[in-house]
Every structure is written in structure tokens, then in C-alpha cells.
C-alpha positions in Angstrom: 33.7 3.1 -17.4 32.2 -0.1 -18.9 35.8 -1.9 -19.1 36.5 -0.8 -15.2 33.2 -2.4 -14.3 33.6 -5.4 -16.3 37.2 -5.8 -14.7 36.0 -5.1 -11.1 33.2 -7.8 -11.5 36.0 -10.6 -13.3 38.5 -9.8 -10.2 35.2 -10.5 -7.6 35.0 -13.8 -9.8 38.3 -15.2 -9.4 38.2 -14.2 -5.4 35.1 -16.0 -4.7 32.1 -17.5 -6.5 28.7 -16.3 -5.0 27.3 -18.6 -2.3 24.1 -20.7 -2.9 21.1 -20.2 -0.8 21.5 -21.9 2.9 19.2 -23.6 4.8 17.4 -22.0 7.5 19.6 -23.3 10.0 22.7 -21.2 8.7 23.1 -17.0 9.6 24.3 -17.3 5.6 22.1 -16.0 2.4 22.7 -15.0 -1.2 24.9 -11.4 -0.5 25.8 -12.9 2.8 28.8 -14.3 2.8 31.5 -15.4 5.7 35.5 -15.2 4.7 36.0 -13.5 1.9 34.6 -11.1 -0.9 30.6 -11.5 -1.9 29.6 -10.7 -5.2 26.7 -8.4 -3.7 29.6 -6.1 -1.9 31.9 -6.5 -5.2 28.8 -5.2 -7.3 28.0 -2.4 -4.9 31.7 -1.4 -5.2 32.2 -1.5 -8.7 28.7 0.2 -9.8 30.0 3.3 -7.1 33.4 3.5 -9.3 31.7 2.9 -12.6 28.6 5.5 -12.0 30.2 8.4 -11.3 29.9 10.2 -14.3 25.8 9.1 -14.6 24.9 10.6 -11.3 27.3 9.5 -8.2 24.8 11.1 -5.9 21.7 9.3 -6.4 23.7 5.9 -6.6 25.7 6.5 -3.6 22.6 7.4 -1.6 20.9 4.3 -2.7 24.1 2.0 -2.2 25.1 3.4 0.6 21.4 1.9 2.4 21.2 -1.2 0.2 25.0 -2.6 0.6 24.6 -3.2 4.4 22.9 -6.1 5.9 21.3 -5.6 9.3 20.8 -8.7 10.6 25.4 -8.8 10.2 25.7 -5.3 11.4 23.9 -6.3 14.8 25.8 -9.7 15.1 28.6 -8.1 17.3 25.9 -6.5 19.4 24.0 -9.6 20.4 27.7 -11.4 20.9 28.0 -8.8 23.9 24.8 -9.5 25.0 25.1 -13.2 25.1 28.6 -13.2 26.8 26.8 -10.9 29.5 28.8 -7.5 28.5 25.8 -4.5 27.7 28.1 -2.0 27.8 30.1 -3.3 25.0 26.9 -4.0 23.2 26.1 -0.4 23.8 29.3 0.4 22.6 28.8 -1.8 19.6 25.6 -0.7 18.4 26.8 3.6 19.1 29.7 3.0 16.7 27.8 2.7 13.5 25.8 5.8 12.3 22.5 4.9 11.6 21.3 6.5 8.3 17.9 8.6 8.6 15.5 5.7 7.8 16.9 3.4 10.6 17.0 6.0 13.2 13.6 4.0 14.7 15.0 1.2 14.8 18.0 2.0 16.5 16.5 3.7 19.3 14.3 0.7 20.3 17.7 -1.3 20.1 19.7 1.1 22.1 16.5 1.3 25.0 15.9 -2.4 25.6 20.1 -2.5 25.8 20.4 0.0 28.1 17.7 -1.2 30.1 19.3 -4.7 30.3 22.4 -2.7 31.3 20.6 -0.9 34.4 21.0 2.5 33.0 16.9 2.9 33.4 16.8 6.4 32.9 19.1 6.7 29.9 16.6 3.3 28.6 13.3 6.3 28.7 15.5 9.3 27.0 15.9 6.6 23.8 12.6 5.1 24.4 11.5 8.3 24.3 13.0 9.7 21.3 11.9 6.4 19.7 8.2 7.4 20.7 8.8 10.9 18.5 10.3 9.2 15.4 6.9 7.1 15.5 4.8 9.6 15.2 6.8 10.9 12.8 6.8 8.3 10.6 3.1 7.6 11.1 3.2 7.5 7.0 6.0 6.9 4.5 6.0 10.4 2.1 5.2 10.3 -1.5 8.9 10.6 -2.0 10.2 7.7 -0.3 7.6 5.4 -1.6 8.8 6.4 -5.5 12.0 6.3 -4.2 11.9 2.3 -3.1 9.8 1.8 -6.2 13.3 2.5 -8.0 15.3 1.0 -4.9 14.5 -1.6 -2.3 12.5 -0.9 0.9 14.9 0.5 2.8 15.2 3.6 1.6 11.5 4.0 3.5 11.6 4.9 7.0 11.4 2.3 9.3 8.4 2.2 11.3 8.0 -1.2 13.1 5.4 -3.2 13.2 2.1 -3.1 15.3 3.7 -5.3 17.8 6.8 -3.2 18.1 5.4 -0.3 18.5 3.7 -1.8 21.6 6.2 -3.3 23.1 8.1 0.3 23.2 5.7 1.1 25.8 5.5 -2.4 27.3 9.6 -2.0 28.2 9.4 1.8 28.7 7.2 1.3 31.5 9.5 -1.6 32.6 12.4 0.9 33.0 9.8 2.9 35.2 8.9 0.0 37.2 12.7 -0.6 38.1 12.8 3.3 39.3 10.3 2.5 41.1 7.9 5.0 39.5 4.5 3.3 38.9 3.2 6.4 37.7 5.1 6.6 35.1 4.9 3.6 34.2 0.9 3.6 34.4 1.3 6.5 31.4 2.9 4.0 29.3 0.9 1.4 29.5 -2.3 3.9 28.9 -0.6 4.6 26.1 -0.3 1.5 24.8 -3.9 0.5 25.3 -4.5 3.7 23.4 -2.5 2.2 20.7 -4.2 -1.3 20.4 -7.5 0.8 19.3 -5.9 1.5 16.1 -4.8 -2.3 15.4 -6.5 -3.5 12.0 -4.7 -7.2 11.3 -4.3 -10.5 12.7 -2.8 -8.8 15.8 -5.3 -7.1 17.7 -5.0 -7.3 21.3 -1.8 -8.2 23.4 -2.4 -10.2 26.8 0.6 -9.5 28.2 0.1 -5.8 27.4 -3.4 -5.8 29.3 -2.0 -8.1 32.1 1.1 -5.8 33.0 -1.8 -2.9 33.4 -3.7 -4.5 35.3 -1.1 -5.2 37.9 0.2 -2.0 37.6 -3.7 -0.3 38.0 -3.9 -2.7 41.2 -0.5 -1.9 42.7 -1.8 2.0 42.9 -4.9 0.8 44.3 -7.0 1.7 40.8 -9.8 -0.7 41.1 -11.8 -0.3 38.4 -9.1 0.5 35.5 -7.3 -3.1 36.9 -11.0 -4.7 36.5 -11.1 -3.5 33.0 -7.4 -4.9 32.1 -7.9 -8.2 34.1 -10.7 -8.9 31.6 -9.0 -7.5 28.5 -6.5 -9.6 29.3 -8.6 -12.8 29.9 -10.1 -11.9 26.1 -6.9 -11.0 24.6 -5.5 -14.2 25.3 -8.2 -16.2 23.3 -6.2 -15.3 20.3 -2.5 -14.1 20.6 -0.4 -15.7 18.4 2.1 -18.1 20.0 -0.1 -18.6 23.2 -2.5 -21.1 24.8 -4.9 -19.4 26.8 -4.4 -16.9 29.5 -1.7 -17.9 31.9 -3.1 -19.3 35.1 -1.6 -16.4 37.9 -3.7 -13.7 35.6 -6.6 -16.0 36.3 -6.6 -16.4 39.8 -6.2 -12.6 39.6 -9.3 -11.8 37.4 -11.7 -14.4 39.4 -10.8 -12.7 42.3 -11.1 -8.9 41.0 -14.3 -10.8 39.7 -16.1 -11.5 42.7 -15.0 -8.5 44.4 -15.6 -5.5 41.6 -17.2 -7.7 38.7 -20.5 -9.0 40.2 -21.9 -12.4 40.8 -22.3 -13.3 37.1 -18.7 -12.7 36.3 -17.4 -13.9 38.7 -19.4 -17.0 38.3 -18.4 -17.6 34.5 -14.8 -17.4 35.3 -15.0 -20.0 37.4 -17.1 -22.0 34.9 -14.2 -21.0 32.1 -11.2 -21.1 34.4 -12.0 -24.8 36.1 -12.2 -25.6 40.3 -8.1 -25.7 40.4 -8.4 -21.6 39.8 -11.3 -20.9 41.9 -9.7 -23.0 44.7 -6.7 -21.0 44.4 -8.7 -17.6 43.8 -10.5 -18.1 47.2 -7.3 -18.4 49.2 -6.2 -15.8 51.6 -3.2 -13.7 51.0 -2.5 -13.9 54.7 -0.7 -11.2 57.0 2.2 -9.3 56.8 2.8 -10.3 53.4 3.8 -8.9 49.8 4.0 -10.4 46.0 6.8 -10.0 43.7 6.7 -10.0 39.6 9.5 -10.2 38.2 9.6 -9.7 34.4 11.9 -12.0 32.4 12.8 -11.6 29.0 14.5 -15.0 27.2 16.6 -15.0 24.2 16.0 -13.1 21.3 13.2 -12.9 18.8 14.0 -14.0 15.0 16.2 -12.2 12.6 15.8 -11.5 8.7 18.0 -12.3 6.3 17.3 -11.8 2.6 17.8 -14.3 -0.6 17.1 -14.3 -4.0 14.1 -16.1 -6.2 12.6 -16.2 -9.9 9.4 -15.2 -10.1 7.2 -14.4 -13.5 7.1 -10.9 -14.4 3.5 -9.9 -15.0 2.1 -9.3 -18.5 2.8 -6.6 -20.7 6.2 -6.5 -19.0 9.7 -6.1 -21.2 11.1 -9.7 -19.3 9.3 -12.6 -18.7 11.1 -13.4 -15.6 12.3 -11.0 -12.5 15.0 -11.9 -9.6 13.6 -10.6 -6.5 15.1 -10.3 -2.9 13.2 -11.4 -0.5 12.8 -11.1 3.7 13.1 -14.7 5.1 13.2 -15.5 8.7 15.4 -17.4 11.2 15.3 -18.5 14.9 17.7 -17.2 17.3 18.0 -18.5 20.9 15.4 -19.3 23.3 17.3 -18.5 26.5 15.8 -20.8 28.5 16.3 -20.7 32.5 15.1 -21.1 35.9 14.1 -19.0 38.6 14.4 -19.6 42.6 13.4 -17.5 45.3 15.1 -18.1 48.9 16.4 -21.6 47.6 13.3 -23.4 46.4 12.1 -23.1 42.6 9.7 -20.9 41.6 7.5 -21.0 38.5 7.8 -18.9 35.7 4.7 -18.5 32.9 5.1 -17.2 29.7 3.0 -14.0 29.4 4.2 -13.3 25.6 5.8 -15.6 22.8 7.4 -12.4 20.6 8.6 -15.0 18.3 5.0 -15.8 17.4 4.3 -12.4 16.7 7.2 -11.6 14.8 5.9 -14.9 12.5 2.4 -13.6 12.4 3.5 -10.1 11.0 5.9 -11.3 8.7 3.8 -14.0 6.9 0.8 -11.0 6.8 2.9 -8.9 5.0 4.9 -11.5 2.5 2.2 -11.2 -0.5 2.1 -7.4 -0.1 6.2 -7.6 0.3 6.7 -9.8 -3.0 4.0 -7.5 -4.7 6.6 -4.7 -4.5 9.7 -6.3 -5.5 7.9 -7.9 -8.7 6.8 -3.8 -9.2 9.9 -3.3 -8.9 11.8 -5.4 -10.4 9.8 -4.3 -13.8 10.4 -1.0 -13.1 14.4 -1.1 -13.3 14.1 -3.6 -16.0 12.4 -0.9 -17.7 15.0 1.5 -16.6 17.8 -0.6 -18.5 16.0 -0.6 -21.4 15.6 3.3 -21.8 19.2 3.9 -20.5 20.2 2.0 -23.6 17.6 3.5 -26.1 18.6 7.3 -24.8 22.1 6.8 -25.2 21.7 5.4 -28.7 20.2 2.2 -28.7 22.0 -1.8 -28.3 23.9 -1.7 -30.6 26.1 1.6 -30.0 28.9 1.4 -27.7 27.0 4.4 -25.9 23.7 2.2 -25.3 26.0 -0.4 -23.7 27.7 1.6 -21.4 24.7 2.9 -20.0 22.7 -0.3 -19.7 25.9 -2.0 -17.8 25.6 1.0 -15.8 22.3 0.8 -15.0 22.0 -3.3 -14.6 24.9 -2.4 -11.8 22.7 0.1 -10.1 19.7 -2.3 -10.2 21.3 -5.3 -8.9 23.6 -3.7 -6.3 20.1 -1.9 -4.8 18.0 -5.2 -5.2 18.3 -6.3 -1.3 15.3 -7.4 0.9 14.3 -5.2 3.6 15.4 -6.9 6.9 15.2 -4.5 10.1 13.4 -5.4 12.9 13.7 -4.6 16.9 16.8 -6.7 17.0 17.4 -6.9 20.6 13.6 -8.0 21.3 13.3 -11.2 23.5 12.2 -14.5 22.1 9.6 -14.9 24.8 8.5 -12.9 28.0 7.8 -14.6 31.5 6.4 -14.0 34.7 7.8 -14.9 37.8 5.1 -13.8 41.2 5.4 -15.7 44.5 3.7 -14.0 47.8 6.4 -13.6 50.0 7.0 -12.3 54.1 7.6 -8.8 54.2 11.5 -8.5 54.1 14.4 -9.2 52.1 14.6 -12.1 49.8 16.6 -13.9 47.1 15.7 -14.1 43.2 17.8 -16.2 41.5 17.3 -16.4 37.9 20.2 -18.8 36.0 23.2 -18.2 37.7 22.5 -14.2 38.9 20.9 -13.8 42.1 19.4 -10.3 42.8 18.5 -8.9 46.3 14.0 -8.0 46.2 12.6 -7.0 49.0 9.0 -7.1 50.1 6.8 -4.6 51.6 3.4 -5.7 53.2 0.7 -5.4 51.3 2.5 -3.8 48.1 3.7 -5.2 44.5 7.2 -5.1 44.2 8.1 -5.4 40.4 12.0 -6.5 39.2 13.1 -6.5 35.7 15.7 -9.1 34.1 17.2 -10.7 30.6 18.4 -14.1 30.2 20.2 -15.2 27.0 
């Protein structure tokens, strides 16, 4: 067993030499490797062959989680989705099995891509099933948590972040407003304020969240739920990540729910707050025969995680005074910038969420805890060697050898940083409202142009993606 391994690892060698650690700017880590045979893959192959006889089950289980990189298994997905093409992005992302602990994180993928396909109904049914393996996951067992003390943090169920979780109700009820069920789509979003009450870190409070309520509790004529969202909203925007203030059209909105609903003293502090531009424009009529649309646009994709190796000091008492680590790092993707026109003549678009930012702000809350566990880690398979060797007869037995090589393979074929994350999330989210005649009219949004039409006095909402 030892002379296979040692011959599988020489031939991995001469194929390739292990790439250095990239710059931010390339899709390329340690274990990630373009053209050719990395020695990550070469070790997770050659610790399979060479473990057989020392328990192929428990390696195979933890190999078969560690050896694949997420961020390259969902590269051919967001190819389709930039060249336009959801169903073969569908198609992509069906044909790999996901194992048990990624189940979460491929229903939010296959939702928001079916969504961007128009298949809204089919978007809920994963949405839905998404919402289930939430609250099943609503804590990692006992036995998973020993079992990534021994692994890597994969072998945990994933269960998304805060702002993930949110955002699952956020685009659920976007597939709802597309059926043109605001109903439905009111339930999701009361769930999702439901949610924010449990919110504990940096993020606390989502304005775009609380702003899509409030249109949505003013479209079915619920006054006094849309007052209470207009000025969550207003607060929520003091401190999301990524923004600058409350964007203006959710402004005009709570200054006039304000002096209608609110009273003269809130009303009269929002337009001390907001500035004379927004009262001007919150005093103007909406005039006759008339309707608004929002259209929802989401642009690009948020960041990815890739994983790369460091040195840090192993802490005292431990048998090494060093420990390689893999760690999560980050990397931009696209913006997806655009425009939007309506009948011919450009209309504005405000950013209502920067998902980016919040993908940041979780990550860099999490890092210390993240490296904490690795280092744990790290010790504990260190450890591991060492009594692999001593129960099988000590260093200097052929025995002791045999199982240490074993069990170095196992350690450093399962030592990969945890990178999921809701992959096909949007680098920002926009809002597009004009007041328009009652009728038929043109959204144009980059080079797709999409039929709206307008009803007097109602909201008409329209969901889109640009890449």
C-alpha cells in the first residue's frame, strides 16, 4: 500500500508541479488548477487506492465531499447564464448529484435559475423545498460537528447565511409577483420580516427587504402594515452594508405614507431628514388615469469562494509547531451593469441591495471563527498521524510507516476550505418605478425589451436578470 501511494504521488509529480497561490484577480488557487493534473486531485486519488484496507468507507465518504471544488463545479452554470441560455444552466446544475450536505444550497441555485428562466412556479416548488431543508438544518448535529473536526467543513450541512436565508423569501415572493399573486407573495415577505427578528450580527435589518413589503402591503391596499415597512425601511438603510442611505423613490414614498398615516411629527422629520428636493417630490400629484411600474433587476453575480493554503502556529501543547490550513477567500465576479428605458426615453434605476456587500460583511465575521477550526483541526489529524504510527508499532517499524503515510494522505486530501455559497445570487439588486398612463408600454432593459402594461391606480411589478 505504501509503495502504490508513494508511486501515485511521484507520477502526479512528473505530470504537473502544484500551482502557487494566484492573485485575487485569477478563478485559480492551491488545489485549483486549469490543464492538467493537480496534486490536490492526485492525492485524493491515491489515498482512495492506498486506504482501502484501513477503512475505504470512512475515507471515501470524506473524499468524496472534500475533492470537489464548488466554486469549478458551478463555472459551467454561470457560462449558461451569461451567454443568456437558463435552460442549459438548469441542465448544468441537474446533472451533478448534490451530496446530502449541499442539498440547501442547490435548491436556492436551482430557484433563482428557474426563476430567471420564467418557469415561476417550478422557481416556488425548489424555493420551497429549500425553505424545509432550513428548518431542518436550524443546527449542525453533534455528529457532523465531530465529523469536520476530523474533516473540513463540508461535511456539515450547509445552512446559508443570515442573508441568504432572507433573500429565499425576497426571490420567492418575486416569483409570486411575476404570477401575479400578491398574496402570496405578501406571505413571503412576512416571513422574512419574521426572520430578521432572530438576526444577532453585523447584519440586522435588510432595506430592500422592508422596502419590497412595503410596496407590496400598499399594492393590496394594507395601510398600516406598508407604514410600518416604509419606516423600517427608512431605519434599515442607516446601516446595510454596501449602501448609502435609503434610496430616494422609498423616500418620497415614506414622506408621503408620512403625512397621510404617520401624523404631523413624522411627517415633519422626514422632511427635515430627507431635504426640500423629496418633500417637493412627495407633495406631487400622481394624476389621473395613471399606474406605477417596479421592475426588479438583478445585476451580475455576487462573489465566489475559492480556497488556498497558509502556515499558521499551532497552539501550545500541540505535537507540531506549525499547521497548513485551507482557508475561504473571496473574489469578485461581474457587476452586470445596464440600462433601462421605458417607451424610448431612459429611465432611472436605484440600487435597493449591494449583495456583494453583504456577502463581504458575513464572510470577514466569520474568518476568526473559520481559521479557529482549521487550526483545531489541523492539531487534531496531526494528532491522528501520530497514533496511527504508535498503534501500528511505532516510527520506526515498517507497520508504523504505512499507517502514518496512510493517514497524512487522508488528512491532506480532506484539508479543503469550505466554499459554498448561493452561487447564482446577483451582485447588486435595482429598482426601476416610473408612473406611467394606463396601457401598454415598453421596458427595455440592455438589449431585451419586455411588453408591461399598466392598470390605473394599481402596482404592476416585473422581474428581470442582467449579466
Amino acid at each position: 500500500m505504501l509503495i502504490l501511494a508513494i508511486k501515485t504521488i511521484n507520477s502526479i509529480a512528473r505530470v504537473k508541479k502544484p500551482p502557487a497561490a494566484k492573485s485575487a484577480g485569477s478563478r485559480i488557487a492551491i488545489g485549483e488548477q486549469e490543464g492538467g493534473v493537480t496534486l490536490a486531485a492526485g492525492l485524493c486519488f491515491a489515498v482512495k487506492r492506498a486506504a482501502k484496507p484501513i477503512g475505504a468507507a470512512l475515507v471515501a465518504a470524506a473524499l468524496l465531499t472534500s475533492c470537489s471544488a464548488h466554486s469549478n463545479a458551478f463555472a459551467p452554470v454561470e457560462n449558461a447564464l451569461n451567454n443568456g441560455d437558463p435552460e442549459r444552466a438548469e441542465s448544468e446544475l441537474s446533472a451533478k448529484t448534490p451530496d446530502d450536505a449541499d442539498l440547501l444550497m442547490y435548491e436556492l441555485n436551482k430557484g433563482l435559475i428557474l426563476q430567471i428562466g420564467g418557469k415561476y412556479k417550478e422557481s416556488l416548488q425548489s424555493f420551497e423545498n429549500a425553505k424545509t431543508l432550513v428548518n431542518e438544518y436550524d443546527a449542525a448535529s453533534v455528529s457532523e460537528q465531530l465529523t469536520a473536526t476530523l474533516t473540513n467543513d463540508t461535511m456539515i450541512a450547509y445552512y446559508g447565511e443570515d442573508y441568504e436565508r432572507l433573500y429565499l423569501h425576497f426571490y420567492a415572493a418575486a416569483s409570486y409577483l411575476m404570477l401575479g399573486d400578491l398574496t402570496g407573495a405578501r406571505v413571503e415577505m412576512a416571513q422574512a420580516n419574521e426572520l430578521i427578528k432572530g438576526f444577532k450580527g453585523k447584519y440586522q435589518d435588510d432595506g430592500a427587504a422592508r422596502y419590497l413589503s412595503a410596496l407590496i402591503y400598499d399594492a393590496l391596499g394594507e395601510t398600516s402594515s406598508a407604514m410600518v415597512s416604509y419606516r423600517q425601511a427608512i431605519r434599515a438603510y442607516r446601516d446595510q452594508a454596501g449602501m448609502n442611505g435609503a434610496p430616494s423613490a422609498l423616500m418620497i414614498d415614506a414622506l408621503r405614507y408620512a403625512k397621510r398615516y404617520g401624523g404631523a411629527g413624522e411627517a415633519a422629520k422626514y422632511e427635515k431628514q430627507f431635504g426640500g428636493e423629496i418633500a417637493k417630490k412627495a407633495a406631487e400629484a400622481g394624476g389621473k388615469n395613471t399606474g406605477e411600474v417596479v421592475a426588479i433587476v438583478s445585476s451580475g453575480f455576487a462573489p465566489i469562494k475559492l480556497s488556498h493554503k497558509q502556515l499558521y502556529p499551532a497552539p501550545a501543547g500541540a505535537l507540531v509547531s506549525w499547521v497548513e490550513i485551507a482557508l475561504p477567500y473571496h473574489q469578485a465576479r461581474s457587476r452586470g451593469d445596464f440600462t433601462a428605458q421605458i417607451d424610448g426615453a431612459a429611465s432611472s434605476a436605484e440600487m435597493v441591495s449591494n449583495v456583494s456587500a453583504l456577502f463581504t460583511q458575513a464572510f470577514d465575521e466569520k474568518q476568526t471563527e473559520v481559521i479557529a477550526r482549521a487550526i483545531t483541526r489541523a492539531v487534531a489529524k496531526k494528532a491522528a498521524e501520530y497514533a496511527a504510527r504508535q498503534a501500528s508499532g511505532g516510527k520506526n517499524t515498517s507497520a508504523g510507516s504505512l499507517a502514518a503515510v496512510a493517514m497524512f494522505l487522508v488528512n491532506a486530501a480532506t484539508e479543503v476550505a469550505d466554499t459554498r455559497s448561493w452561487l447564482a445570487l446577483p451582485d447588486r439588486i435595482y429598482f426601476v418605478r416610473a408612473r406611467l398612463p394606463a396601457g401598454v408600454h415598453k421596458l427595455r432593459v440592455n438589449n431585451k425589451e419586455y411588453e408591461i402594461n399598466i392598470e390605473e391606480g394599481k402596482r404592476t411589478f416585473f422581474v428581470t436578470r442582467v449579466f
